[in-house]
N, C-alpha and C positions, 0 to 999 in steps of 0.2 A: 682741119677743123671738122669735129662733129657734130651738127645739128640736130639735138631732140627735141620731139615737139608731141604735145598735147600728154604730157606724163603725169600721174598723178603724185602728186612727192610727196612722202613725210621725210623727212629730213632731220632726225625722224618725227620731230612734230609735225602735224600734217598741214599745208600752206596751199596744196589745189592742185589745180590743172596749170602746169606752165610749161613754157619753152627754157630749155639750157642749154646754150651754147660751150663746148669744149674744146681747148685746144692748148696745145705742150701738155698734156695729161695734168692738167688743171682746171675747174670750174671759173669760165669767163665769165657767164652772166646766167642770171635766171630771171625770166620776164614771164607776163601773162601771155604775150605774143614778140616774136623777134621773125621780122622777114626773111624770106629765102634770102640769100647771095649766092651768085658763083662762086663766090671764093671757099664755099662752104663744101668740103670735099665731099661733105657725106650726111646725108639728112635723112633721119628717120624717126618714123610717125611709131611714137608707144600711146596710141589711143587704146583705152581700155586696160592699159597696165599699169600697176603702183609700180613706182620709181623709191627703193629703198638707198642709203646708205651700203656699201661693200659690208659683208661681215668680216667681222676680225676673232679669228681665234687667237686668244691670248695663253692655251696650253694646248701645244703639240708637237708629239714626237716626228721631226722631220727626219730625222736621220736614222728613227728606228729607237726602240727600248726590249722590255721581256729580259729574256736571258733566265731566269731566278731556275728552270730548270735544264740549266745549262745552254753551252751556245747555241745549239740545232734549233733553242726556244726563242731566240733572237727575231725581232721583227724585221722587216728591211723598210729602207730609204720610201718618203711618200714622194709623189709625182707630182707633176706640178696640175697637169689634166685633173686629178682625183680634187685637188681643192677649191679648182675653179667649176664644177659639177655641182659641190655643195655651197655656192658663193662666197670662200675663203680669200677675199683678196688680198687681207693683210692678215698674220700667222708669226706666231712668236716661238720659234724652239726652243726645246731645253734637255739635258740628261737627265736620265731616274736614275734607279739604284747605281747603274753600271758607270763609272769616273774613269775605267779602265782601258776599257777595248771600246771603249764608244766614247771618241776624242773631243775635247770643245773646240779644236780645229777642225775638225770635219763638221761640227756642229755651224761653225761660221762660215766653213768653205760653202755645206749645201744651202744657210741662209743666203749668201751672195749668189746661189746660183738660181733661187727660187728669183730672188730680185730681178736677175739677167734675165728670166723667162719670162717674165712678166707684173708677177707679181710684188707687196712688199714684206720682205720677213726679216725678224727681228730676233733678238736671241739672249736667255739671261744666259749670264757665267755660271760657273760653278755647279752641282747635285746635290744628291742626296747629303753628301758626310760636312762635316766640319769644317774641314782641309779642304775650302772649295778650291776645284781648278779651275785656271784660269789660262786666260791668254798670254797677258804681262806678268810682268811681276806681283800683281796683288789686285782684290776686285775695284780699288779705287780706280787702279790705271784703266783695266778693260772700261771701268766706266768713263773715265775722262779722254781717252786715245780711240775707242772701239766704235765705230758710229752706230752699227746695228745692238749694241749691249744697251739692253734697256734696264738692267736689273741683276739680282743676282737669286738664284733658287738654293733652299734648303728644305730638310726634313725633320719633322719633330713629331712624338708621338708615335710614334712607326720603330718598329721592333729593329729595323734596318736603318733605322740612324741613329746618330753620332750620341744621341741626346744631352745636346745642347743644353748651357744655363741657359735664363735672361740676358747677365752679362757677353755669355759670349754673343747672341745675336744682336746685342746691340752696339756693341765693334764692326760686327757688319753690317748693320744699318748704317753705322756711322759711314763707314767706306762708300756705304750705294748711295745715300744721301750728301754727303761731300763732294764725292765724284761726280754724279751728276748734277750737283751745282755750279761746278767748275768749267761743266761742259753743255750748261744748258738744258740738262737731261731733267724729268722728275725726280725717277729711281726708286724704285720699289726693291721688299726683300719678297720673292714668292716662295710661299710657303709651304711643303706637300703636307699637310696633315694625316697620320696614321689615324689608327682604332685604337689605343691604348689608353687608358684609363684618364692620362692627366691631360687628355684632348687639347684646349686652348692655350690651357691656363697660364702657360708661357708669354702668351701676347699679352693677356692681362696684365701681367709684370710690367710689360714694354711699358705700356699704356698709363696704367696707374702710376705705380711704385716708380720707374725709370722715366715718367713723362715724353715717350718719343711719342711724336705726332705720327699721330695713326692711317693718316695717307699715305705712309710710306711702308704701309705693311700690309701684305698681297696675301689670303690666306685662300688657299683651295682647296680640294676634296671635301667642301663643308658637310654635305650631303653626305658624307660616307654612314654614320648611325644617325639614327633620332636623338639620342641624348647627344652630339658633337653639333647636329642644325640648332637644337634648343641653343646652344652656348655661342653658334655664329649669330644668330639673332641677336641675343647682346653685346656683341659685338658690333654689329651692325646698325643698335641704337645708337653705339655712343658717334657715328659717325664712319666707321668702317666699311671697306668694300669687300663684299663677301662672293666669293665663286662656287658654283656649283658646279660641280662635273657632269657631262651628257651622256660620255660612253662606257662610264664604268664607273664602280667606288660612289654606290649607289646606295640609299633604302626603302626610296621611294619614285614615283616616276619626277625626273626632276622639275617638270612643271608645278606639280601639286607641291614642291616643295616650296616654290615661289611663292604661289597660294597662299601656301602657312604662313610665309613671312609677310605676307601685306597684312594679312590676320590681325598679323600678333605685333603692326604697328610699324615693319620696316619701310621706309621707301622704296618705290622699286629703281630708283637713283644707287641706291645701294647693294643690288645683285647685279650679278654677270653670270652666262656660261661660257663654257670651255669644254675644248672635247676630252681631253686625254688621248686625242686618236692618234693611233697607230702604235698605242702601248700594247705589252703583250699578255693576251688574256685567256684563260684554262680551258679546253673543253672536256667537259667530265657527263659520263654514262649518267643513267637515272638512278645508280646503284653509288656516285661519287665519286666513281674512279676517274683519271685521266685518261684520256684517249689521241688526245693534243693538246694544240693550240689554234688562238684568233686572234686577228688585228683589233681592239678596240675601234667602232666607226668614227670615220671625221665629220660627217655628215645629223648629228644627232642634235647641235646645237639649233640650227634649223630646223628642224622639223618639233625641237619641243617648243619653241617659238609658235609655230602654227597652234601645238597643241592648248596655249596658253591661249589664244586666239581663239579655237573652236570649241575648246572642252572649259576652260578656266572663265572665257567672257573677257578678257582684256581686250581694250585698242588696239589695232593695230599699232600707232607711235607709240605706247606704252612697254606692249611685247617687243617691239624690236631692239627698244634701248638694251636688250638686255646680249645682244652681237655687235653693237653700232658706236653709239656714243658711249655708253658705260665702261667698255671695257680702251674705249680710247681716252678714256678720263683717269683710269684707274693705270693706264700706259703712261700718260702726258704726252699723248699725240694729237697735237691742237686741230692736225690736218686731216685727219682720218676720222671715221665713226660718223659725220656728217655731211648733209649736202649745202654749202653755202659758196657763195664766190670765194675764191682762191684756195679752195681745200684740193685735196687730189681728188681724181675725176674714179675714183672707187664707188660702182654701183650694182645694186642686182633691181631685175624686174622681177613683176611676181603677174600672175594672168588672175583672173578674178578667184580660180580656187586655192589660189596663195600658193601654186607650185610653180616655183624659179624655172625661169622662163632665157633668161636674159644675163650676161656678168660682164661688167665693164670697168677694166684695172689702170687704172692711171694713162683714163682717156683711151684704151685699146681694147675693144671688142672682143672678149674671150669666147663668151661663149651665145651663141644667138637663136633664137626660137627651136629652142631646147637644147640644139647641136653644140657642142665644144666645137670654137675653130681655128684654135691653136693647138700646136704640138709641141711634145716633152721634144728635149734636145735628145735623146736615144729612145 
């Protein structure tokens, strides 16, 4: 059992100074005060620190993407160390372009091994193409047999996909929505969005014309142009949940992009970020040339959370929705994104200049007064 006391929680709405007691890496209790016990392995005083929800990245390459100029441009595998640094305690992998040499069996081998390490990772089927791969026989089954398949990922608008109708995505909605009804799941389709000219307008089809309920359509790289944010915006009127990317597939810095959207009338119930980290990204001279490559950071969702915080003027419980509960609402993970009794014991501290201090994964201590104190299995 671990005994926290005197933490400041939002949860993420902010509820005060209390004690929460932990143990099977689940939230036993939260009280204004809960007495010492012996029984209580491990007690410690977060006086002077906010007590957030675990972040959840809901787009990242675990097992590595890039490639587009050739293999040598290939990322590798993320650590598990690297995401509990940036308080990633729950993480949802997926393939980009590459369906080939980068398998969705190794996709799900390294989600179960992030799990084994600590953490919790989860993983849609299928990429970029049409012909998603899958596990089983088709994305219905991974959805209804795969525990960790939350969904299923494609591409539209992007020069590099299939370019799907309406119709066809909405066979696979059907299958992620079916499946995960069968198995309990929400099920979402995530969506890479390119830069190509007919940006949304595909969703719109779902939505309108085709009537599928729009909770079960996951669109990201919103942020990629100003005129693609303009049309996630109405999107995100009529009720959708719209993602911004933190590490890449940019126009603006992604906070101010937030910004705009409360502006122009969205909830902030209705963004999420996500890194893209560990996608593979150009590095080019002052002249445009190439001269290599870089990992997209995993780290960037967090820190534009601060930025919303220090530069925008937000709440804290407002900024954080946007790693915490949003993107566990927009997963259908009842237990995650929150601090309440019997959710999982996934938390980070913050010290007063809002730099993570603290990370605690399903009740186990990762990382403590700044130190990581677990290790990757190699």
């Amino acid at each position: 059992m671990l005994l926290i006391k005197n933490a400041n929680i939002y949860a993420p709405q902010k509820i005060g100074v209390k004690d929460i007691l932990i143990a099977n890496g689940k939230i036993q209790a939260i009280e204004d005060k809960i007495e010492d016990h012996l029984m209580f392995s491990n007690i410690w005083d977060a006086k002077g620190k906010i007590l957030t929800p675990g972040f959840i990245d809901q787009h990242v390459h675990i097992i590595g993407a890039g490639g587009k100029h050739g293999f040598h441009s290939m990322t590798p595998e993320i650590k598990m160390t690297s995401l509990v640094k940036c308080g990633s305690t729950t993480v949802v992998g997926l393939l980009g372009t590459d369906g080939s040499s980068r398998s969705i069996k190794t996709l799900n081998a390294k989600a179960k091994a992030l799990t084994r390490e600590g953490l919790s990772a989860y993983m849609y089927t299928g990429y970029y193409g049409l012909d998603p791969v899958h596990l089983t026989e088709s994305v219905k089954d991974d959805m209804m047999f795969i525990d960790n398949v939350l969904g299923c990922k494609i591409a539209i608008a992007d020069i590099r996909s299939s370019y799907p109708t309406s119709l066809d995505l909405v066979r696979i909605l059907k299958d992620v929505r079916v499946g995960g009804m069968l198995a309990n799941k929400k099920g979402i389709l995530h969506i890479h969005l390119g830069a190509l000219s007919d940006k949304m307008d595909l969703l719109f089809d779902l939505v309108n014309s085709l009537e599928f309920p729009i909770t079960h359509i996951s669109p990201t790289h919103v942020g990629r142009t100003k005129e693609l944010f303009d049309q996630a915006i109405e999107f995100a009127l009529l009720g959708g949940m719209i993602d911004i990317t933190t590490g890449a597939s940019k126009y603006t810095d992604p906070y101010k992009a937030v910004l705009y959207a409360i502006k122009k009338g969205v909830n902030i119930s209705n963004i999420t970020f996500s890194s893209d980290g560990n996608a593979g990204l150009e590095k080019l001279d002052d002249n445009g040339k190439l001269i290599g490559f870089r990992k997209a950071p995993i780290e960037n969702n967090y820190l534009e959370v601060v930025n919303l915080i220090k530069e925008g003027g937000l709440e804290i419980e407002d900024a954080i929705k946007l790693i915490t509960i949003n993107p566990a609402n927009n997963l259908g993970l009842t237990n995650k994104g929150r601090v309440k009794v019997g959710a999982d014991a996934d938390m980070c501290f913050l010290d007063s200049d809002l730099k993570l201090s603290d990370v605690i994964a399903k009740g186990e201590i990762m990382m403590e007064n700044y130190n990581v104190k677990v290790n990757d299995s190699f």
